[in-house]
DOLODREN-560499 format. One record per residue: residue number from 1; x, y, z of N, C-alpha, C in turn. Coordinates in pm, whole numbers. Example, Ala and Ser with C-alpha at 12.3 -4.5 7.8 and 13.67 -1.06 7.14 Angstrom:
BEGIN
+-----+--------+--------+--------+--------+--------+--------+--------+--------+--------+
| pos |    n_x |    n_y |    n_z |   ca_x |   ca_y |   ca_z |    c_x |    c_y |    c_z |
+-----+--------+--------+--------+--------+--------+--------+--------+--------+--------+
|   1 |   1319 |   -569 |    780 |   1230 |   -450 |    780 |   1320 |   -330 |    780 |
|   2 |   1285 |   -225 |    708 |   1367 |   -106 |    714 |   1290 |      3 |    787 |
+-----+--------+--------+--------+--------+--------+--------+--------+--------+--------+
This chain:
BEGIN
+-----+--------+--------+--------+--------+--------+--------+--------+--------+--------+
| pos |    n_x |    n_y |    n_z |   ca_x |   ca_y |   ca_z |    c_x |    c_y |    c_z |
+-----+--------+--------+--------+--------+--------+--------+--------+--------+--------+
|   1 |  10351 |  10481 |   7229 |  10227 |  10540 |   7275 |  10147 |  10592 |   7156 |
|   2 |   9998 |  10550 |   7138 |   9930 |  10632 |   7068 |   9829 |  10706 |   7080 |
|   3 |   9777 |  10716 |   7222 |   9713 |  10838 |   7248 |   9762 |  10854 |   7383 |
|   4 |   9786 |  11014 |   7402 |   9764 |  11047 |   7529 |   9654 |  11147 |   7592 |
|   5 |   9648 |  11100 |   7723 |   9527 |  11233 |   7755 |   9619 |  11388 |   7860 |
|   6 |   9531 |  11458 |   7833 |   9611 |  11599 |   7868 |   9508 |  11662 |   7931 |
|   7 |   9543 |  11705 |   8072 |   9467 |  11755 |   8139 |   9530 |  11879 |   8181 |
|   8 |   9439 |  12004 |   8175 |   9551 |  12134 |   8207 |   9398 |  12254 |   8232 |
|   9 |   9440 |  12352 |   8180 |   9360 |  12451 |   8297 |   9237 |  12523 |   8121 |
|  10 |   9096 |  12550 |   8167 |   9036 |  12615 |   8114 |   9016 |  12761 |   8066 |
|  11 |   9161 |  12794 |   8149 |   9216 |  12942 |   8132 |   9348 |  12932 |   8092 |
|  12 |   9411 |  13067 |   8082 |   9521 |  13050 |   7961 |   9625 |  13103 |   8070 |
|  13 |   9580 |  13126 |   8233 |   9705 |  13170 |   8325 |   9752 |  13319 |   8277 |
|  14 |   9835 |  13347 |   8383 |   9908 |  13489 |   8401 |  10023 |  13470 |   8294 |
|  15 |  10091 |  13457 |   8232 |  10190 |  13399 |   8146 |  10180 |  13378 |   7964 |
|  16 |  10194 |  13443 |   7881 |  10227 |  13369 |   7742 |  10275 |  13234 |   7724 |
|  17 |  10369 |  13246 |   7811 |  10485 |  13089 |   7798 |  10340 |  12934 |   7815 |
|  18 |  10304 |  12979 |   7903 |  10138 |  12834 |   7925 |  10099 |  12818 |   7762 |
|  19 |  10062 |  12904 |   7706 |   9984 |  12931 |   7610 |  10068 |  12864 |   7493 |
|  20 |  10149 |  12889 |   7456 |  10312 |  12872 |   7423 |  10340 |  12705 |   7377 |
|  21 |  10339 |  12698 |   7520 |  10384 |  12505 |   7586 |  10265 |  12411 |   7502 |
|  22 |  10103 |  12490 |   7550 |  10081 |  12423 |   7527 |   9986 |  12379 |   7408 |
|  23 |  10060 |  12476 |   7301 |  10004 |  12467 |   7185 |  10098 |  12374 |   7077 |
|  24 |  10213 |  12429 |   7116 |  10357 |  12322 |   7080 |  10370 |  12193 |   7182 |
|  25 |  10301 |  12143 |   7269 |  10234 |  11977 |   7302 |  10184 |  11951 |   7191 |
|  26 |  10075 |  12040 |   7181 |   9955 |  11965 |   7092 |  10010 |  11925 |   6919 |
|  27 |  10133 |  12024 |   6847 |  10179 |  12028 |   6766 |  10280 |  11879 |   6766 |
|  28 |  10339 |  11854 |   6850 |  10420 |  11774 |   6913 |  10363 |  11627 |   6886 |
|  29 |  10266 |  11640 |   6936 |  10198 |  11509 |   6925 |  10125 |  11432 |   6852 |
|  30 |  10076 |  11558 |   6730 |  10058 |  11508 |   6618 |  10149 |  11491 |   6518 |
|  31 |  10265 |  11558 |   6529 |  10334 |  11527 |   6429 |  10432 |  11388 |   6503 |
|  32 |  10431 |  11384 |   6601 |  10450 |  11203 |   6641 |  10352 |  11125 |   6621 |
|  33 |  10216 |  11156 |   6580 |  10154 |  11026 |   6494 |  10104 |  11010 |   6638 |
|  34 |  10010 |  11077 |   6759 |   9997 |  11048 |   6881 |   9844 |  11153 |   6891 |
|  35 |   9784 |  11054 |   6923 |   9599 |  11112 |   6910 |   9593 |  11134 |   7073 |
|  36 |   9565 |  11344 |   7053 |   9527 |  11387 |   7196 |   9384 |  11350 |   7223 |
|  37 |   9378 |  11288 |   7350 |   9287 |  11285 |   7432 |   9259 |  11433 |   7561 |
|  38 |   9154 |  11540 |   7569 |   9114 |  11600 |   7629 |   8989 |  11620 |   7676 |
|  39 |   9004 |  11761 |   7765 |   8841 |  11803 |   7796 |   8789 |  11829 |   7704 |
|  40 |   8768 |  11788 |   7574 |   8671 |  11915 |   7471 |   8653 |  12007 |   7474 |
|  41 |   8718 |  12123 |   7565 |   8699 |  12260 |   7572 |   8711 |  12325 |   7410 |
|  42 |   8658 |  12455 |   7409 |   8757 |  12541 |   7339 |   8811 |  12665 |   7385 |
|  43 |   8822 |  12659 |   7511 |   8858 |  12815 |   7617 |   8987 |  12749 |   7645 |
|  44 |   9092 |  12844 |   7714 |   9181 |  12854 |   7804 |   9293 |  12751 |   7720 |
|  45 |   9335 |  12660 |   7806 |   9508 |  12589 |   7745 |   9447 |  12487 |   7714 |
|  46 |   9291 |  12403 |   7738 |   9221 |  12304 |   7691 |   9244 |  12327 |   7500 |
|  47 |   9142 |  12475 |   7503 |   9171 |  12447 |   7335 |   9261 |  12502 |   7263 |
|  48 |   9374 |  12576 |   7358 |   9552 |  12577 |   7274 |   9574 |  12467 |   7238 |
|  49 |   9628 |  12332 |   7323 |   9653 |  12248 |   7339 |   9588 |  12189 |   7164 |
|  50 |   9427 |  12155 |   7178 |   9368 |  12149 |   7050 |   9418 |  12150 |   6928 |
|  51 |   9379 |  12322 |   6906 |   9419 |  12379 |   6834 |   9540 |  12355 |   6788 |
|  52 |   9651 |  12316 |   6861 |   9807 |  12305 |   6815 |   9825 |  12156 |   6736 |
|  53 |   9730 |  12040 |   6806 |   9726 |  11927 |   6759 |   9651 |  11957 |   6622 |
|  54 |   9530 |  11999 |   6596 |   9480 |  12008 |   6487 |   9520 |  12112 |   6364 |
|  55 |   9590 |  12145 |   6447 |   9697 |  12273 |   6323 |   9785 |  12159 |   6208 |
|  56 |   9814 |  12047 |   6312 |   9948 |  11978 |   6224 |   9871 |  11860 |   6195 |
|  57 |   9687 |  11859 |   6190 |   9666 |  11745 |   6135 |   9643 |  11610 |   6189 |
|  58 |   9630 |  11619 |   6323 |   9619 |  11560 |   6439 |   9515 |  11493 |   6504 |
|  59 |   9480 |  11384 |   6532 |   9343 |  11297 |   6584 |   9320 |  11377 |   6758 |
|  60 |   9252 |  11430 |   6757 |   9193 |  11526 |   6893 |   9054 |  11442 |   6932 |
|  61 |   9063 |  11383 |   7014 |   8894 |  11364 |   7090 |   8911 |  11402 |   7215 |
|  62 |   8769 |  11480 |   7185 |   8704 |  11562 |   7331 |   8628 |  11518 |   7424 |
|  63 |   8620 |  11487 |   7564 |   8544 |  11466 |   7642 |   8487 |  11513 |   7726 |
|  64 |   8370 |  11577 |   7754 |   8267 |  11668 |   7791 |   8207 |  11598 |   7825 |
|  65 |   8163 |  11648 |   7981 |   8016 |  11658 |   8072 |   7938 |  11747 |   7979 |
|  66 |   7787 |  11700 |   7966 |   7648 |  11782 |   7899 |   7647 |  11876 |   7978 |
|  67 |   7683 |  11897 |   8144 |   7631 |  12012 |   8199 |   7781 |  12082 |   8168 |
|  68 |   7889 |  12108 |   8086 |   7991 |  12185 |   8069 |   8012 |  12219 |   7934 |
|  69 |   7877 |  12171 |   7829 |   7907 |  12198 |   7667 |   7872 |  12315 |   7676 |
|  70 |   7803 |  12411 |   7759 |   7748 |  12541 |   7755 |   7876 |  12614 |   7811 |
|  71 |   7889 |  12638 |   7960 |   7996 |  12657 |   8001 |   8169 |  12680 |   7967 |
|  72 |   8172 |  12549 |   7932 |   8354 |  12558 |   7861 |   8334 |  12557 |   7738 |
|  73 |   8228 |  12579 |   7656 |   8208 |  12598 |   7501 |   8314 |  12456 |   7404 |
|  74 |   8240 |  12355 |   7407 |   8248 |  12250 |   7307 |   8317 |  12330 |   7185 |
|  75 |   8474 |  12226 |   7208 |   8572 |  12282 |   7111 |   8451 |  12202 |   6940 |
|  76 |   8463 |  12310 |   6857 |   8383 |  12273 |   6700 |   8442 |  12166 |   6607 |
|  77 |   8551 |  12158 |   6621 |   8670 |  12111 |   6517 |   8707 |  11954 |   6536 |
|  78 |   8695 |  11909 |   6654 |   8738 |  11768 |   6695 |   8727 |  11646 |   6620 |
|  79 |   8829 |  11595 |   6614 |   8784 |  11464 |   6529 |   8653 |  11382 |   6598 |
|  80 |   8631 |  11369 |   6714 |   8547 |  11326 |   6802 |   8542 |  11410 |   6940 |
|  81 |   8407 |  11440 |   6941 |   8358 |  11496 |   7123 |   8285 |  11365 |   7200 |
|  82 |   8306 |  11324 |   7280 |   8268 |  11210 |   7325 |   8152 |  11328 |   7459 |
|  83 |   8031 |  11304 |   7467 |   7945 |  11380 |   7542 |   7942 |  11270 |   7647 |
|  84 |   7930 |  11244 |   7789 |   7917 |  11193 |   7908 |   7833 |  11271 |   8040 |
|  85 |   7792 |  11179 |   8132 |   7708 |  11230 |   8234 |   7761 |  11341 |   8355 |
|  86 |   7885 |  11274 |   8374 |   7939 |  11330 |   8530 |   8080 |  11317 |   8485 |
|  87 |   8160 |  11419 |   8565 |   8314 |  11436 |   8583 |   8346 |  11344 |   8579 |
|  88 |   8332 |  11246 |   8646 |   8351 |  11074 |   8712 |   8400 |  11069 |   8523 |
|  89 |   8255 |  11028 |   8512 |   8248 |  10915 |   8365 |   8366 |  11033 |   8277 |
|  90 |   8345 |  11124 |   8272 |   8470 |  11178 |   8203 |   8613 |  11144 |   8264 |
|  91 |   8677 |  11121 |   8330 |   8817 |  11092 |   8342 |   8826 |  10967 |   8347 |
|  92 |   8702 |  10853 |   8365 |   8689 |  10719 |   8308 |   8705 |  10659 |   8178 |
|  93 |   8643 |  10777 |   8077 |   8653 |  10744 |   7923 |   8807 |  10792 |   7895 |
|  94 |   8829 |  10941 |   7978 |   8982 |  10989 |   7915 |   9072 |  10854 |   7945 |
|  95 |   9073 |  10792 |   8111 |   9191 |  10743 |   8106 |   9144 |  10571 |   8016 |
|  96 |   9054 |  10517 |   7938 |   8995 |  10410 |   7861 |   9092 |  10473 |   7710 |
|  97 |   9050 |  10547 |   7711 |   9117 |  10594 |   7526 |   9241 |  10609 |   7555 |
|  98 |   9323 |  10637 |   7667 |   9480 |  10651 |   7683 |   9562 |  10559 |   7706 |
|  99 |   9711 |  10582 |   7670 |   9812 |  10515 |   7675 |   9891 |  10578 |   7778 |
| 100 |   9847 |  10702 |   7825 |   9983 |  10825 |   7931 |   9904 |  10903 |   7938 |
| 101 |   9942 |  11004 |   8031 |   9869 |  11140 |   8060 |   9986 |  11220 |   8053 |
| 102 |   9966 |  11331 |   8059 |  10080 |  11457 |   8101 |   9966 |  11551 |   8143 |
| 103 |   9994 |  11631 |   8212 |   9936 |  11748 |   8292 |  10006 |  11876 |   8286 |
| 104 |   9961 |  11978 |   8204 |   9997 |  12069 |   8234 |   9921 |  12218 |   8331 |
| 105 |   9985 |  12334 |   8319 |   9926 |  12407 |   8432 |   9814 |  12431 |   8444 |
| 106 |   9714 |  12430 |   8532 |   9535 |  12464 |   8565 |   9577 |  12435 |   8715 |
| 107 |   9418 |  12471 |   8764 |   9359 |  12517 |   8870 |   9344 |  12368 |   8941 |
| 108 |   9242 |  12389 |   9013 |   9157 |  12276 |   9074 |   9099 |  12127 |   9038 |
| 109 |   9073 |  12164 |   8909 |   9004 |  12051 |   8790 |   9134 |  11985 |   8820 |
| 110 |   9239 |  12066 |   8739 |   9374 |  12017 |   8670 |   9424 |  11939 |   8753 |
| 111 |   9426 |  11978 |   8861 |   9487 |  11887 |   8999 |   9391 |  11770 |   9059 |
| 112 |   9292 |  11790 |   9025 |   9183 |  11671 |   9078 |   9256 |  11575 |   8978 |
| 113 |   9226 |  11606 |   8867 |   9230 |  11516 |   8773 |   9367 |  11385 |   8767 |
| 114 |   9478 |  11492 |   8768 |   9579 |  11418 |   8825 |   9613 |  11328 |   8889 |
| 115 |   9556 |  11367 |   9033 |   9540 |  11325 |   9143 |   9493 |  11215 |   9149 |
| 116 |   9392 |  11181 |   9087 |   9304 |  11066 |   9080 |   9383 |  10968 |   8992 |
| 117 |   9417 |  11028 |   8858 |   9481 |  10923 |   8778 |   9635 |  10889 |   8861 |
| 118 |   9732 |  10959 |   8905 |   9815 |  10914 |   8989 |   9766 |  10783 |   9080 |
| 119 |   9712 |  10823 |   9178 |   9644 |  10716 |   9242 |   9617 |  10592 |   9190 |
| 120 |   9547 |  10602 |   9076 |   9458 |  10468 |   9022 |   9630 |  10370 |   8991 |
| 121 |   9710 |  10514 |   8946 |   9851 |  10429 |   8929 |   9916 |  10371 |   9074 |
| 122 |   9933 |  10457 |   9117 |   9969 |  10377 |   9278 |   9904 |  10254 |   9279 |
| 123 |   9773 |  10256 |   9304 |   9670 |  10127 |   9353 |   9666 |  10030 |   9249 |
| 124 |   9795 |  10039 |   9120 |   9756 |   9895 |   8995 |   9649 |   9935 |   8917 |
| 125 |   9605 |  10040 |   8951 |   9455 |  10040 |   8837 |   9436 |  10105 |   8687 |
| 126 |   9597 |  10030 |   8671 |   9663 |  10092 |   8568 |   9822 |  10131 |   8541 |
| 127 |   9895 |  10091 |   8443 |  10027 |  10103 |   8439 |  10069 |  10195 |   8343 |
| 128 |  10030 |  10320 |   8313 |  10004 |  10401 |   8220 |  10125 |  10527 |   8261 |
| 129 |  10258 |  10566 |   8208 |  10300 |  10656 |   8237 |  10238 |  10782 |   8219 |
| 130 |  10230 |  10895 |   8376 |  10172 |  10999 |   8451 |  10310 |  11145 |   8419 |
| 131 |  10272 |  11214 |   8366 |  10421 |  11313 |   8357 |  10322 |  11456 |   8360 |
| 132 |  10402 |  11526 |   8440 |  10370 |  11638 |   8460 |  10484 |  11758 |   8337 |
| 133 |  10448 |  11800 |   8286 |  10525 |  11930 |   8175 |  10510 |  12061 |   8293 |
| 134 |  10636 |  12079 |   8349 |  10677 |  12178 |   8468 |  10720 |  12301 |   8374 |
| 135 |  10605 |  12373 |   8328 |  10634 |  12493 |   8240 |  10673 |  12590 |   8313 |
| 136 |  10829 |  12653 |   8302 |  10841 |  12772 |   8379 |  10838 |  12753 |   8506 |
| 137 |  10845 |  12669 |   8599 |  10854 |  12600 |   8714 |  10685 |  12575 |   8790 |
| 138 |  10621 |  12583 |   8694 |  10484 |  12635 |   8784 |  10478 |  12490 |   8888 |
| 139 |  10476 |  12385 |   8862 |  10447 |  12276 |   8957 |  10599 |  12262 |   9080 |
| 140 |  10700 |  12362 |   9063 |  10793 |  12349 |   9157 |  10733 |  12297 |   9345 |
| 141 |  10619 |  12394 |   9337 |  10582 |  12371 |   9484 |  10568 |  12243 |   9513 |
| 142 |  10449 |  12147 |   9412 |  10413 |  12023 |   9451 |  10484 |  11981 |   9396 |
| 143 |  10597 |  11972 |   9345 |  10693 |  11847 |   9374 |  10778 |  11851 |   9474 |
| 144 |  10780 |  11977 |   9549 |  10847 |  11976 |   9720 |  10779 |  11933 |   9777 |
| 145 |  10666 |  11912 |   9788 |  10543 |  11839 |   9845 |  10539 |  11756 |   9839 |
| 146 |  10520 |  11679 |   9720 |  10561 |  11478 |   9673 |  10684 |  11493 |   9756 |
| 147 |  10809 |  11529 |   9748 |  10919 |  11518 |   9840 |  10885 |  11455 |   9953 |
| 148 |  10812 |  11595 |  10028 |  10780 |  11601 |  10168 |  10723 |  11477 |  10251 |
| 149 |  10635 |  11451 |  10147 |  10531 |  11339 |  10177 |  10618 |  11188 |  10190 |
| 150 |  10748 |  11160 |  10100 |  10836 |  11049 |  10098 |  10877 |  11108 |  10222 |
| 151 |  10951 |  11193 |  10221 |  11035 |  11207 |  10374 |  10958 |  11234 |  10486 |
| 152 |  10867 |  11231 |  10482 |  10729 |  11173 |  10633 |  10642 |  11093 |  10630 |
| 153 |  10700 |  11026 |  10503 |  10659 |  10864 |  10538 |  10528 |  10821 |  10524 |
| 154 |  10459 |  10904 |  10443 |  10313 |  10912 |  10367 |  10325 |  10865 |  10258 |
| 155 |  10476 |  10885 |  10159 |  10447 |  10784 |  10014 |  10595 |  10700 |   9973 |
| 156 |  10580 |  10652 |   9961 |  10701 |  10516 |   9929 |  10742 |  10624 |   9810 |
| 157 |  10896 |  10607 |   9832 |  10980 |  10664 |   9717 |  10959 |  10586 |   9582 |
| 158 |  10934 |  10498 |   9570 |  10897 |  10418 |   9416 |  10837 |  10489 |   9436 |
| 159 |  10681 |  10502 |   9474 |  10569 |  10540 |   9391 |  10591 |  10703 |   9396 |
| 160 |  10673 |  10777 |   9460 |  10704 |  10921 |   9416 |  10765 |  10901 |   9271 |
| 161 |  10913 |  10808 |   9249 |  10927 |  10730 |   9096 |  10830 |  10759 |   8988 |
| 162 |  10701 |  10708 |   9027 |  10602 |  10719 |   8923 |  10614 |  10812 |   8821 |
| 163 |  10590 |  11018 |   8914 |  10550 |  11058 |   8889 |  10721 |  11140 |   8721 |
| 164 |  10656 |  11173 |   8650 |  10744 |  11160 |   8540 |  10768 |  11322 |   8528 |
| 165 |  10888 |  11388 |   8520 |  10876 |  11555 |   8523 |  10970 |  11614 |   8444 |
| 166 |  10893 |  11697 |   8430 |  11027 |  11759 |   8263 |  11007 |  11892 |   8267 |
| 167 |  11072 |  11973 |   8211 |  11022 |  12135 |   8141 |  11003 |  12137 |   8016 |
| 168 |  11088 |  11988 |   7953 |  11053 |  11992 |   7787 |  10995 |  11916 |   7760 |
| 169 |  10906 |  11915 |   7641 |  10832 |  11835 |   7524 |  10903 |  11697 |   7534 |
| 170 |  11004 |  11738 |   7457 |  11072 |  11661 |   7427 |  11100 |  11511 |   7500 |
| 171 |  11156 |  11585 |   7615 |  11236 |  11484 |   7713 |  11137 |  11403 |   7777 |
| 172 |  10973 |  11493 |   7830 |  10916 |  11431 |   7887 |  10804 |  11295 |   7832 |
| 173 |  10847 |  11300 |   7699 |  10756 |  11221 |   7630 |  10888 |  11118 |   7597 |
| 174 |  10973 |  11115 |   7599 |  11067 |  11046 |   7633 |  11099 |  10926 |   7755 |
| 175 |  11088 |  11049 |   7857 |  11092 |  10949 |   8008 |  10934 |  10855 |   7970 |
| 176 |  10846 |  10920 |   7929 |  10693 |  10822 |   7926 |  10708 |  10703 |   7847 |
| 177 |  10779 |  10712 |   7710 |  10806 |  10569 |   7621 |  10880 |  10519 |   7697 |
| 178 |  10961 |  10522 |   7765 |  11072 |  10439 |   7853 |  11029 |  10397 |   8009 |
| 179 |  10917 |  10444 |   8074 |  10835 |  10445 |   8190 |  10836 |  10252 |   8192 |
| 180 |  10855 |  10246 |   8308 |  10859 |  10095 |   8391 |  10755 |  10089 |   8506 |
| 181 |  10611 |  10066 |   8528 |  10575 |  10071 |   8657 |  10642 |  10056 |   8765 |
| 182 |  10621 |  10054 |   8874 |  10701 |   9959 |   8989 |  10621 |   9848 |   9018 |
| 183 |  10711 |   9768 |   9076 |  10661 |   9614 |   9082 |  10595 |   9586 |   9207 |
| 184 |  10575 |   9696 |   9314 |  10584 |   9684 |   9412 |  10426 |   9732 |   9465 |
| 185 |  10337 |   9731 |   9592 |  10238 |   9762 |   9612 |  10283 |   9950 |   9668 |
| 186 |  10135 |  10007 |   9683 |  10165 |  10105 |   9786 |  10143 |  10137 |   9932 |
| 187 |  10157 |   9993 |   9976 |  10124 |  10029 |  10127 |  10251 |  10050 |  10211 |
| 188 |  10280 |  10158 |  10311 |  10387 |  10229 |  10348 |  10374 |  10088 |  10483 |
| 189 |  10300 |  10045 |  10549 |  10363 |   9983 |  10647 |  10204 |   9886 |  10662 |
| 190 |  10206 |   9728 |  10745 |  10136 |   9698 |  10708 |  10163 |   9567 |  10594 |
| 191 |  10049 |   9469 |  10572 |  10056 |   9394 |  10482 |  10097 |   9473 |  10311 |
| 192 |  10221 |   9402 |  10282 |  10202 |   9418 |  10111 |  10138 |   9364 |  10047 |
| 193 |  10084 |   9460 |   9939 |   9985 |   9410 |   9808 |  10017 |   9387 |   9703 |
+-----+--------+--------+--------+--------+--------+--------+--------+--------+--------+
């Protein structure tokens, strides 16, 4: 892998440990020779994350909506800020420059974002290993949820498979170099695709 994109929260959470995780990602990944792809922020775990990559020397490009360079304050430092129209075209360019995503903890954004790139993986629109970094258990709930959803028959256990989960750095960038799509479509019942 040589770039990944990282989607996580514009705030820094109730917790040190967020802050922590995800400044040692960003450290992580440059010193694996691995160009972060993000929001261009410079607020919250957007520009920890940054900051940790560009501490060790690290290829960082930012991607920003014009109506959010005011707002989430356009990280200064980036090897590249890529400026775009709409949310849309931003997680279009993030997932174009990527090889993987990982997600760590945020709000609403954080989970849209996901969400969508999961999907595009479900539906083929892309074979890109998806890993969530489960800091401190924060994503425990929704992965009882992904559970839930296999055992009522809303998502095919492969494509629960997909989703890649770790607490460490380490391991989870691990399971992602070793990531196998599935071969299989996602329709639960019904013609296969």
């Amino acid at each position: 892998m040589k770039s990944i994109t990282v989607f996580c929260g514009s705030s820094f959470g109730s917790d040190n440990i967020y802050r922590e995780q995800a400044f040692l990602l960003g450290q992580t990944l440059a010193q694996q020779n691995i160009q972060l792809v993000y929001g261009g922020a410079d607020v919250g775990l957007m520009g920890t994350i940054a900051d940790g990559a560009l501490n060790e020397g690290g290829k960082v490009v930012g991607v920003l909506p014009y109506f959010l360079q005011s707002k989430e304050i356009a990280h200064k430092n980036l090897t590249e800020l890529i400026l775009v129209e709409t949310m849309h075209e931003r997680k279009t360019k993030m997932n174009e420059l990527c090889d993987g995503v990982i997600v760590l903890p945020g709000g609403y954004g954080t989970l849209e974002e996901f969400f969508e790139m999961i999907t595009w993986a479900q539906l083929g629109l892309h074979k890109k290993p998806i890993g969530i970094l489960n800091i401190d258990g924060f994503y425990d709930d929704l992965i009882r949820l992904v559970r839930h959803m296999v055992d009522k028959g809303f998502l095919k256990q492969v494509n629960r498979d997909m989703l890649l989960i770790s607490d460490t750095i380490d391991e989870l960038l691990e399971k992602m170099k070793n990531y196998q799509p599935p071969a299989v479509g996602k329709w639960i019942s019904g013609k296969e695709v």
